[in-house]
MDTraj code that builds the backbone (N, CA, C; nanometers):
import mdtraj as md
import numpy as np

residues = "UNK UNK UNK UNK UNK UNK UNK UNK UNK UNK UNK UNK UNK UNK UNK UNK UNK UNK UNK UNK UNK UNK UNK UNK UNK UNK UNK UNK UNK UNK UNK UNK UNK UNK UNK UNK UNK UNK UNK UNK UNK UNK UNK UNK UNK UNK UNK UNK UNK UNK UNK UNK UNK UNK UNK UNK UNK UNK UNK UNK UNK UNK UNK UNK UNK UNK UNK UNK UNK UNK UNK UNK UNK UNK UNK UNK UNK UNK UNK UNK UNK UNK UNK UNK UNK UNK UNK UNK UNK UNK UNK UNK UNK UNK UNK UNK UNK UNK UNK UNK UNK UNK UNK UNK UNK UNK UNK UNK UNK UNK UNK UNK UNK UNK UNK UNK UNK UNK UNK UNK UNK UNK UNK UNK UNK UNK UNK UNK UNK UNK UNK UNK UNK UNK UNK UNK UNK UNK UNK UNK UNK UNK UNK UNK UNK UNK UNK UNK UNK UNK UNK UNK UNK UNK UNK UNK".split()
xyz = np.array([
    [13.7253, 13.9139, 9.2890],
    [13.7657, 13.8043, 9.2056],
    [13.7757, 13.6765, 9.2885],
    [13.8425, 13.6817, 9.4131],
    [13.8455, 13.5849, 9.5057],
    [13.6837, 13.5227, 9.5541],
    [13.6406, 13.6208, 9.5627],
    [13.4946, 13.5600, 9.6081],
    [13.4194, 13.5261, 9.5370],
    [13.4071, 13.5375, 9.3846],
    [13.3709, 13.4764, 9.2299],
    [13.4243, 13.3117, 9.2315],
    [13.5823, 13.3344, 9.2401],
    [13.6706, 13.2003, 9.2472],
    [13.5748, 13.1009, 9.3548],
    [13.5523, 13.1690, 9.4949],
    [13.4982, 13.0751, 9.5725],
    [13.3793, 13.0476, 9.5524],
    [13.2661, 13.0900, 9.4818],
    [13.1583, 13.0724, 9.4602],
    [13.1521, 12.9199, 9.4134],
    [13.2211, 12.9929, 9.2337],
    [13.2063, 12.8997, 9.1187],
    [13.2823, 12.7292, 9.2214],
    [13.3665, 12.7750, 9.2415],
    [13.4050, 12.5832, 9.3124],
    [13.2934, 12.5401, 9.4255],
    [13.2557, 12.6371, 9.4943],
    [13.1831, 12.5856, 9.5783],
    [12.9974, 12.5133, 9.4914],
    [12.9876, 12.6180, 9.3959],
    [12.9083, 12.5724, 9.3388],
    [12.9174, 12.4292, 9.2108],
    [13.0364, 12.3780, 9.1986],
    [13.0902, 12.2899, 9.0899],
    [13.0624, 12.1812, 9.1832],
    [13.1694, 12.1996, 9.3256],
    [13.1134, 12.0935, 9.4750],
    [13.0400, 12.0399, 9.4654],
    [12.9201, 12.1218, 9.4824],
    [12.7894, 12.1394, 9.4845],
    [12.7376, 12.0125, 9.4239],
    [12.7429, 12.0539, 9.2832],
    [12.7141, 11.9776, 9.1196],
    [12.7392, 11.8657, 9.1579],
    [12.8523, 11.8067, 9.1709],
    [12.9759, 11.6953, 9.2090],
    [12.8350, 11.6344, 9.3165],
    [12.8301, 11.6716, 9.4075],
    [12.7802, 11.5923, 9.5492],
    [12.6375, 11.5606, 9.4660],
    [12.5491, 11.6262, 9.3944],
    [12.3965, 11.6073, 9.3761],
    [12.4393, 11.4728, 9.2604],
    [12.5341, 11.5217, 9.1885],
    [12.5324, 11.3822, 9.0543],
    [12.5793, 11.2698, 9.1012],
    [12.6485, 11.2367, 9.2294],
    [12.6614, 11.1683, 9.2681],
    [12.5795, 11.1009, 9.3691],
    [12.4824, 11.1796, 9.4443],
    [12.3485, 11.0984, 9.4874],
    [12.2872, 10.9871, 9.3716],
    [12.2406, 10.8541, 9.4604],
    [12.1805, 10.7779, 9.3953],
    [12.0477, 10.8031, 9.3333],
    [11.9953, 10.7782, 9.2140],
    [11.8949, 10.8373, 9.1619],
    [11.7931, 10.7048, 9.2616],
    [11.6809, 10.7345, 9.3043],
    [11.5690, 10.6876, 9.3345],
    [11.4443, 10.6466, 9.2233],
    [11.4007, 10.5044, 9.1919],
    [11.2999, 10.5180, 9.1447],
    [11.2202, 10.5799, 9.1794],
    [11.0943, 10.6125, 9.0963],
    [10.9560, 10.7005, 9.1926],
    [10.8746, 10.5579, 9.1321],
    [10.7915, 10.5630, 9.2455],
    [10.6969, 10.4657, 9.3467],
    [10.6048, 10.4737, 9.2160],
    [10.5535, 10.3569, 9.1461],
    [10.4589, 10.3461, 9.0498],
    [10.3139, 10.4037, 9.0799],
    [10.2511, 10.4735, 9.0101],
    [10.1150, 10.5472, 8.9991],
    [10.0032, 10.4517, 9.0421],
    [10.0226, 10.3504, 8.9627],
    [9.9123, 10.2411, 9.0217],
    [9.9768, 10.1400, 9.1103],
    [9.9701, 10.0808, 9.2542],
    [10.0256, 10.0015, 9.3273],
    [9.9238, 9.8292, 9.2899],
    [9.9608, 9.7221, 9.3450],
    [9.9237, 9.6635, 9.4269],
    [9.9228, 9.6703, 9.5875],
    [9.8277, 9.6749, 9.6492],
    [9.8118, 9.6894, 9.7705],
    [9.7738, 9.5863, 9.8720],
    [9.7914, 9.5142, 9.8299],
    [9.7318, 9.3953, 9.9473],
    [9.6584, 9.2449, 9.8303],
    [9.7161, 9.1176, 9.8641],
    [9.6945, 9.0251, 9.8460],
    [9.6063, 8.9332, 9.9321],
    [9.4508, 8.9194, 9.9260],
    [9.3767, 8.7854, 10.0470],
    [9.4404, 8.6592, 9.9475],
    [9.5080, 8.5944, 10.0127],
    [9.4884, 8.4356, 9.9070],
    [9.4737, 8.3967, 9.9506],
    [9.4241, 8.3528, 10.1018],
    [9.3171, 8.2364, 10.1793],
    [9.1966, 8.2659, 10.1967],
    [9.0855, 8.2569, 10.1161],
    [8.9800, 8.3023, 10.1382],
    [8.9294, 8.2298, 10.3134],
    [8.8183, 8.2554, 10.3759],
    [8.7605, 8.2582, 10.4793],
    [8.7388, 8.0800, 10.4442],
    [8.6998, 8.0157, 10.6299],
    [8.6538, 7.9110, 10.6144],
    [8.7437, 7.7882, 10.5595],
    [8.7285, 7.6789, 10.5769],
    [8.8372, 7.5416, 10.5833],
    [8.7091, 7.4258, 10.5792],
    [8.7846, 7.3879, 10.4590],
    [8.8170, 7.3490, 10.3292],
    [8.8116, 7.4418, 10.2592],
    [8.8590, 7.4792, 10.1788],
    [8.7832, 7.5283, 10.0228],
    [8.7105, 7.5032, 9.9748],
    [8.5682, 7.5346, 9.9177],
    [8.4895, 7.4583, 9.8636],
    [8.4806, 7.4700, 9.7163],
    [8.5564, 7.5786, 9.6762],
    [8.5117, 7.6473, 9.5457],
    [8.3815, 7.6972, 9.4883],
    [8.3011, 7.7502, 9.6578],
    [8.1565, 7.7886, 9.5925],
    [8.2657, 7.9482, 9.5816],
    [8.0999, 8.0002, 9.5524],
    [8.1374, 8.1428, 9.4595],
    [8.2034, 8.2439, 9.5581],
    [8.1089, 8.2105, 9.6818],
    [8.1428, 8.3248, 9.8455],
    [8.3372, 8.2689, 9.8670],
    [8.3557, 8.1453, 9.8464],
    [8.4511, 8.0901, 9.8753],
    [8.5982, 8.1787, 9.7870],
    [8.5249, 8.1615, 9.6379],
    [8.6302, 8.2330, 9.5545],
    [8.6062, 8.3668, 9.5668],
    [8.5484, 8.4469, 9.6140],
    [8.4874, 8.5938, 9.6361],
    [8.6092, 8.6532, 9.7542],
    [8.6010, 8.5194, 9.8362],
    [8.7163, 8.5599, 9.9595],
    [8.8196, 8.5713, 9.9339],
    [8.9028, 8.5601, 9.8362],
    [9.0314, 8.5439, 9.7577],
    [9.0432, 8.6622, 9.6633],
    [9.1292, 8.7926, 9.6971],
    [9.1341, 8.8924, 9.5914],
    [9.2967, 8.9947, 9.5869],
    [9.2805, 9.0583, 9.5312],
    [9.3860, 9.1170, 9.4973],
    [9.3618, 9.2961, 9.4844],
    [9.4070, 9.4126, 9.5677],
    [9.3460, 9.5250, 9.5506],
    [9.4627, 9.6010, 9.5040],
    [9.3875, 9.6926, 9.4155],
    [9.4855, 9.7854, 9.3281],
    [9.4656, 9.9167, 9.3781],
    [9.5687, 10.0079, 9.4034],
    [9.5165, 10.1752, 9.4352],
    [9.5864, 10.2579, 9.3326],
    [9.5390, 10.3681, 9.3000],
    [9.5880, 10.4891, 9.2016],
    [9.6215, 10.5796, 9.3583],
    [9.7451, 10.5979, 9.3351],
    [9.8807, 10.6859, 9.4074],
    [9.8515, 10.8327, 9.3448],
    [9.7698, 10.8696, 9.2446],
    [9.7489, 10.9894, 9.2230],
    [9.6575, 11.0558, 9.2438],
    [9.6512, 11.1876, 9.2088],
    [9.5213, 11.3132, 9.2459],
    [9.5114, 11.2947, 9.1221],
    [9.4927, 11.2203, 8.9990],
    [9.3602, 11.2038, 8.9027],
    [9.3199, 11.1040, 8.8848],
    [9.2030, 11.0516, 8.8245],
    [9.1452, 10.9640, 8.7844],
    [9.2255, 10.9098, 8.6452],
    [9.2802, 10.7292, 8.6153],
    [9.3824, 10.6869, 8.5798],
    [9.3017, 10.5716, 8.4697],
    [9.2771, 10.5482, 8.3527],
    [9.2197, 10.4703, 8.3176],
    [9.3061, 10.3049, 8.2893],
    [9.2293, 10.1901, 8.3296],
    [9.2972, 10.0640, 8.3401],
    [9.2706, 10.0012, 8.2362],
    [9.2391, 10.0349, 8.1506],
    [9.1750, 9.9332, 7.9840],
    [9.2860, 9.8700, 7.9748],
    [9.3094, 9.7752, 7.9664],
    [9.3594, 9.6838, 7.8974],
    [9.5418, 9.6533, 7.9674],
    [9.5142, 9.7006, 8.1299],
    [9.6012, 9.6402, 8.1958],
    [9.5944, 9.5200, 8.2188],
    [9.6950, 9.4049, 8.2687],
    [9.6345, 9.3303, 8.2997],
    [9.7047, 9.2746, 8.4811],
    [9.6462, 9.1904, 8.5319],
    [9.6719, 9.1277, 8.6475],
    [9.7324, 8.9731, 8.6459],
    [9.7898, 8.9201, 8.7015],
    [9.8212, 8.7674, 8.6837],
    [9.9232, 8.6938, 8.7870],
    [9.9207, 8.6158, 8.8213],
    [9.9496, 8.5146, 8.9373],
    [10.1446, 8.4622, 8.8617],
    [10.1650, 8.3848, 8.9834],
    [10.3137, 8.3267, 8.8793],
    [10.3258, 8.2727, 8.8151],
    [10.2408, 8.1527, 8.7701],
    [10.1834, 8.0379, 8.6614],
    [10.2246, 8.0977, 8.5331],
    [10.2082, 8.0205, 8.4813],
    [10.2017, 8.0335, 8.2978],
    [10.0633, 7.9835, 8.2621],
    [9.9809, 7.9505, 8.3928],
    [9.8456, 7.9192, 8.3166],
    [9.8012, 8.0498, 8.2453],
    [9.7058, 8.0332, 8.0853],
    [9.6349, 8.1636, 8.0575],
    [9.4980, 8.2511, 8.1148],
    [9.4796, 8.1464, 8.1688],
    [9.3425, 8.1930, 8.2474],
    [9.3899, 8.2013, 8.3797],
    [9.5099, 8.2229, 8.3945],
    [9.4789, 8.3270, 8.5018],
    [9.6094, 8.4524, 8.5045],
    [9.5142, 8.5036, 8.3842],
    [9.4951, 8.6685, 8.3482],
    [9.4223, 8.6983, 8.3511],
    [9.4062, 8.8368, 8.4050],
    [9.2899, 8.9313, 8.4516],
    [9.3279, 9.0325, 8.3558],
    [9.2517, 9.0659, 8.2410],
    [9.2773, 9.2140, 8.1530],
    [9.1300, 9.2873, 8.1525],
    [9.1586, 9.4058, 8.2424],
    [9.1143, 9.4930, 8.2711],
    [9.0125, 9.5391, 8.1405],
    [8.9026, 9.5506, 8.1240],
    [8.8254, 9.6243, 8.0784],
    [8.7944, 9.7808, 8.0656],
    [8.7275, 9.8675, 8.0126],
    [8.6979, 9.9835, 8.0107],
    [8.6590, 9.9932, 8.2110],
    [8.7658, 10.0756, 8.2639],
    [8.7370, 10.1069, 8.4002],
    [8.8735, 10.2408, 8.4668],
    [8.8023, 10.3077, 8.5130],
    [8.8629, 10.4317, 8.5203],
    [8.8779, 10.3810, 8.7093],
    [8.9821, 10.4234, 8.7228],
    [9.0344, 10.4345, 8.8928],
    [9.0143, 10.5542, 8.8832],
    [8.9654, 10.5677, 8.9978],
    [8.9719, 10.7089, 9.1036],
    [9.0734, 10.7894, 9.1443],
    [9.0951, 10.9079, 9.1344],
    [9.2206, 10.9682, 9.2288],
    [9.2132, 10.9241, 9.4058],
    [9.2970, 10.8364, 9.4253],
    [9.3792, 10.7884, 9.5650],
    [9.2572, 10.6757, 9.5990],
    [9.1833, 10.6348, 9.5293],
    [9.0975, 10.4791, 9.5131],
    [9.1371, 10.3532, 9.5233],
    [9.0855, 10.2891, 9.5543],
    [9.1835, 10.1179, 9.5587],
    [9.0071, 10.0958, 9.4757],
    [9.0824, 9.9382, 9.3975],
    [8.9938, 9.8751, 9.3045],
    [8.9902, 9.6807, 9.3940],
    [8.9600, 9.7035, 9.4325],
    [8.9202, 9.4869, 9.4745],
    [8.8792, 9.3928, 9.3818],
    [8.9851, 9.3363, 9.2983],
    [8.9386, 9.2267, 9.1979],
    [8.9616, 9.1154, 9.2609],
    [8.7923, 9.0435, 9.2845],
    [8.7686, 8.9365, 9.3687],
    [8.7819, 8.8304, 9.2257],
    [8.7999, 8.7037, 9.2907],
    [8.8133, 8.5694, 9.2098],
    [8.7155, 8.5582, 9.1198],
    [8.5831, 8.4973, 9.2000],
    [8.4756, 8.4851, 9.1843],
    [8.4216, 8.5519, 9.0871],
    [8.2668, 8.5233, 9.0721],
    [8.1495, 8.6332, 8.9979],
    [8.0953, 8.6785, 9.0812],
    [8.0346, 8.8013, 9.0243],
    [7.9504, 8.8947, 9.0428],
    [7.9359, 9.0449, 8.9747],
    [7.8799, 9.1503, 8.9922],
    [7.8576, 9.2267, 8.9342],
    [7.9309, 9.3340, 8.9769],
    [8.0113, 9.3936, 8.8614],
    [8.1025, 9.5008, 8.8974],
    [8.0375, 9.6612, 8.9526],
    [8.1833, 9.6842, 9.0377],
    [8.0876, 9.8116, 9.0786],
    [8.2309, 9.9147, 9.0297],
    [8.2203, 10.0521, 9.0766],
    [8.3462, 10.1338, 9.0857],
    [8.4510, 10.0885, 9.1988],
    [8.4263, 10.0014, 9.2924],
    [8.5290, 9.9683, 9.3854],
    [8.5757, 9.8080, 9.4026],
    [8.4967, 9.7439, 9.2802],
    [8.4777, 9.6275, 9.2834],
    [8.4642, 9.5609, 9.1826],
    [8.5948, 9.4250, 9.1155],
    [8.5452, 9.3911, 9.0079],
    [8.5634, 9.2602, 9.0458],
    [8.5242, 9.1785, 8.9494],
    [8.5041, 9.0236, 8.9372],
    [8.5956, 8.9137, 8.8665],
    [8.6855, 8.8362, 8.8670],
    [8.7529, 8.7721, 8.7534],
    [8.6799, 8.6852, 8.6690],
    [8.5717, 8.6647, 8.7633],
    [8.4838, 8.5383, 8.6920],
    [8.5031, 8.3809, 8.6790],
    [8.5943, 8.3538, 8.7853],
    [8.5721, 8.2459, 8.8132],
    [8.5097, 8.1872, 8.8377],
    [8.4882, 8.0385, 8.8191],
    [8.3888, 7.9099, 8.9175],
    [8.4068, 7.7787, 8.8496],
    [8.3339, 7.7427, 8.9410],
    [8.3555, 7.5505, 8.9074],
    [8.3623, 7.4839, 8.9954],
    [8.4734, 7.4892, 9.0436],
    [8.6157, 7.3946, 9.1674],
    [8.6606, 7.4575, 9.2463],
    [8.7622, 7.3979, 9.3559],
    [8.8784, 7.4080, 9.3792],
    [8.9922, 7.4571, 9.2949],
    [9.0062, 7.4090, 9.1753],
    [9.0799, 7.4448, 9.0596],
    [9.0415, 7.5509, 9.0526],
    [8.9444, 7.6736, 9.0634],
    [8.9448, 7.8122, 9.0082],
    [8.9536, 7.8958, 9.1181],
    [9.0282, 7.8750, 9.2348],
    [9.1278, 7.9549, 9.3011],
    [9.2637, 8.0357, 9.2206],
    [9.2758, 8.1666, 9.2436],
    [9.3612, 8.2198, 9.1713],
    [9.5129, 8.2104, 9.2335],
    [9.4727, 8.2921, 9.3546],
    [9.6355, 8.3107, 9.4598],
    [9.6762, 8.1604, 9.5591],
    [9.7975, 8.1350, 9.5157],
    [9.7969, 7.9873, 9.5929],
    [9.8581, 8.0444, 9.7523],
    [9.8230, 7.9416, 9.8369],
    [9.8386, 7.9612, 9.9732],
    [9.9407, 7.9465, 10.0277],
    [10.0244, 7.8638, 9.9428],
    [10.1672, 7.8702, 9.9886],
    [10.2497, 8.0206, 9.9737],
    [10.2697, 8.0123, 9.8237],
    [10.3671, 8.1644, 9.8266],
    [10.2833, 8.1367, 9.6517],
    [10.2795, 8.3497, 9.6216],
    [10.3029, 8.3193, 9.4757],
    [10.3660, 8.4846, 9.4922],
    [10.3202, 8.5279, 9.3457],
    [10.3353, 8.6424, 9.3014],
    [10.2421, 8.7341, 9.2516],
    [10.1858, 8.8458, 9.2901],
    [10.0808, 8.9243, 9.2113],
    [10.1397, 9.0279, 9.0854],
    [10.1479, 9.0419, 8.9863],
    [10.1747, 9.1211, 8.8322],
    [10.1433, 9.1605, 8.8039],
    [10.1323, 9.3195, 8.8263],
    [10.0591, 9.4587, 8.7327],
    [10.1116, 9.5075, 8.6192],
    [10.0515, 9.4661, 8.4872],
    [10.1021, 9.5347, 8.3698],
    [10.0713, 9.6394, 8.2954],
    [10.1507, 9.7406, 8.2729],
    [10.0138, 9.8199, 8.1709],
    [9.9956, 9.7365, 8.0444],
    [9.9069, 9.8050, 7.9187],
    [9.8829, 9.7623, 7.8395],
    [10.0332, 9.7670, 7.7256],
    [10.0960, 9.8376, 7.7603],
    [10.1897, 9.7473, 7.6942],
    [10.2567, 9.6347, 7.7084],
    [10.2325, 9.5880, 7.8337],
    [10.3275, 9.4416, 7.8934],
    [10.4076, 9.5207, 7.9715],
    [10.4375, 9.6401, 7.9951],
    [10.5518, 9.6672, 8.0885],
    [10.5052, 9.6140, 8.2047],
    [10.5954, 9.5491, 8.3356],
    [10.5467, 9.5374, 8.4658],
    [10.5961, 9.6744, 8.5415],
    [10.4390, 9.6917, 8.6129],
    [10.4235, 9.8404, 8.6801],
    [10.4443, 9.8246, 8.8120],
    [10.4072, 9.6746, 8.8812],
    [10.4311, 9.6451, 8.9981],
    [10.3650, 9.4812, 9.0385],
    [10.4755, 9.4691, 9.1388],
    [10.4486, 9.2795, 9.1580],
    [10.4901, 9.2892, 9.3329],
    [10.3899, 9.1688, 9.4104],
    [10.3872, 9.1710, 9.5330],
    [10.3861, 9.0556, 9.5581],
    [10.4731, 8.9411, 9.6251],
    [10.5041, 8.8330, 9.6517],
    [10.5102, 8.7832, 9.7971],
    [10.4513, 8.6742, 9.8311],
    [10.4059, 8.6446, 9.9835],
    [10.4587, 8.5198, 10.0004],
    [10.5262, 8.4661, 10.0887],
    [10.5310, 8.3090, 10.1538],
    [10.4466, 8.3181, 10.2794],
    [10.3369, 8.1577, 10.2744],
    [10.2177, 8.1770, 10.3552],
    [10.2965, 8.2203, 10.4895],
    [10.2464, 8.2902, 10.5847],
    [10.2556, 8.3437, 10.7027],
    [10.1214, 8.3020, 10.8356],
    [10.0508, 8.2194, 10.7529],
    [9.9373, 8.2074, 10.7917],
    [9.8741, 8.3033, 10.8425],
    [9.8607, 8.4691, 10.8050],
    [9.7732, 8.5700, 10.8227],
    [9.6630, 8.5495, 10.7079],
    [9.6800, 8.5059, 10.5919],
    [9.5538, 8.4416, 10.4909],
    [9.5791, 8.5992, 10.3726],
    [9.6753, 8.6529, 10.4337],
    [9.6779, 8.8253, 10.3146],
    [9.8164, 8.8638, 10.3270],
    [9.8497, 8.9488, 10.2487],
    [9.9796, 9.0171, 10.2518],
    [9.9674, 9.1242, 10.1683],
    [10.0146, 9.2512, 10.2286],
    [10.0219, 9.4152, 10.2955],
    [10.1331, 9.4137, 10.1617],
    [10.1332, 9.4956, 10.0948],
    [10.2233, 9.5014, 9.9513],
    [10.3021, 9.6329, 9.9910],
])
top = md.Topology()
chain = top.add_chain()
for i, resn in enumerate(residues, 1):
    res = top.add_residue(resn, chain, resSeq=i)
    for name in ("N", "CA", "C"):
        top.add_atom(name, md.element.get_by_symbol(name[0]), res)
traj = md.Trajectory(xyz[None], top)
């Protein structure tokens, strides 16, 4: 009976110590991983190679393939154009995705925002901003924020 008695408290203890650990978020499925917002080269010119150098990379944290339809991406602004909503595109299990500024033609490791023009169609500003992963419902899944360091990127 005594050694029943000591169980059950030791096991109630137990209970007591685990509910009182802090619960931990778990680490979002899709990350941001790294911010370039100084593209290569001085001045800016706003040619296409220029905005091409300027991107934002996404990785899937999981062992399956994760579909991104209609996530979207976006800077700290309230401008609307600069949202990035993801199209029909499936991430890879443990893949990173590179959505460059610029145009060009998408691949599986590589997409395009489609910018051009200017100077004005730079996305990430060089001082400090914010990068914003949403799913398609608007929830934010993950955001990565830099003050320039003058390395021209920042490690999320």
């Amino acid at each position: 009976m005594r050694t029943r008695s000591l169980l059950m408290g030791a096991a109630l203890a137990l209970g007591v110590v685990t509910i009182s650990q802090p619960a931990h978020a778990a680490a979002p499925a899709i990350q941001i991983t790294k911010i370039h917002y100084d593209s290569p080269g001085s001045p800016d010119s706003g040619a296409n190679s220029s905005l091409n150098g300027e991107y934002i990379q996404i990785k899937n944290m999981t062992r399956k393939a994760m579909s991104l339809k209609g996530w979207t991406i976006r800077d700290k602004t309230t401008q609307p154009d600069h949202v990035y909503t993801f199209g029909t595109f499936t991430l890879g299990a443990a893949k990173t995705v590179t959505l460059r500024t610029g145009k060009g033609r998408n691949t599986a490791t590589t997409l395009y925002w489609g910018r051009s023009g200017n100077t004005f169609a730079y996305i990430w500003n060089q001082v400090s901003d914010t990068g914003y992963l949403r799913n398609p419902s608007g929830t934010l899944v993950d955001s990565c924020s830099y003050n320039s360091s003058r390395a021209d990127y920042k490690l999320c």
